[in-house]
C-alpha positions in Angstrom: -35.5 -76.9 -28.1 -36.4 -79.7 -26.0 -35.7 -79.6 -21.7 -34.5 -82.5 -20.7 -35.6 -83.5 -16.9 -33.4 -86.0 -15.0 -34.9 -88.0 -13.2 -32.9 -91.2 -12.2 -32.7 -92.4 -9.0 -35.7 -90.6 -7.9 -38.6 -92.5 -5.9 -41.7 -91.6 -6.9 -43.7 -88.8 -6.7 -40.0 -87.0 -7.2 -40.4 -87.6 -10.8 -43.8 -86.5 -11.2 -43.1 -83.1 -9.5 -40.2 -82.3 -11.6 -41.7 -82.9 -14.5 -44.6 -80.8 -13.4 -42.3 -78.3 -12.3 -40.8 -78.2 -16.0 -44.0 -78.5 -17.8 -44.8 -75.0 -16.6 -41.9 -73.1 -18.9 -44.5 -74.3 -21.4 -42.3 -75.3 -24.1 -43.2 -77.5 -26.7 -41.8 -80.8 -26.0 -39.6 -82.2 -23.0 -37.6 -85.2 -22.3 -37.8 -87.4 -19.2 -35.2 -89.6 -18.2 -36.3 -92.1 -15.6 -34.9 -95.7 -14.4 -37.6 -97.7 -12.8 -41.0 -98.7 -14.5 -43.6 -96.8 -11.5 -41.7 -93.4 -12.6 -42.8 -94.1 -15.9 -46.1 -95.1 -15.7 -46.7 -92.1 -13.1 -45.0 -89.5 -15.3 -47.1 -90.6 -18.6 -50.4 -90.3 -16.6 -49.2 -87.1 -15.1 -48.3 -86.2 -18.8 -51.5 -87.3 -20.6 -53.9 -85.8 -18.2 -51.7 -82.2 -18.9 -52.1 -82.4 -22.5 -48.8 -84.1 -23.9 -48.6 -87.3 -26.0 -45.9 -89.2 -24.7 -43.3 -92.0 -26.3 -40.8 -94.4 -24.4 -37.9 -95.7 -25.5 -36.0 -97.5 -22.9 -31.9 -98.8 -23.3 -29.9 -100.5 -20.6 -32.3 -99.8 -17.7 -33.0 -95.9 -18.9 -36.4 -95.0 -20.2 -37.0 -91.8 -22.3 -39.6 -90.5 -22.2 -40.7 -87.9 -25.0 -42.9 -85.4 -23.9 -45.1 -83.2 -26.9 -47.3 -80.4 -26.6 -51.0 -81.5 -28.8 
């Protein structure tokens, strides 16, 4: 099952500590949903440097990020 985080609307580092927050139910793969471009550069550093690869998609001002354990 994938957690879903939502994020919109949150300034940054809001983002960042949610997902971090999340990421420590350790499942396997998480989804982010943020709404400005900082969140998501932030988050996928934040992401990487804990051990997930990341993917964006991002529709009508909403990026998704998709969060999986290596």
């Amino acid at each position: 099952m994938t957690m879903t985080i939502d994020a919109r609307g949150r300034s940054c580092p809001e983002p960042v500590l949610m997902t971090r927050n999340a990421l420590a139910s350790k499942d396997k793969s998480y989804e982010v949903l943020v709404d400005n471009p900082t969140a998501v550069q932030n988050v996928t550093r934040f992401a990487r440097k804990s051990g997930y690869d990341i993917s964006v998609a991002e529709q009508a001002g909403t990026y998704r990020l998709t969060l999986t354990r290596r």
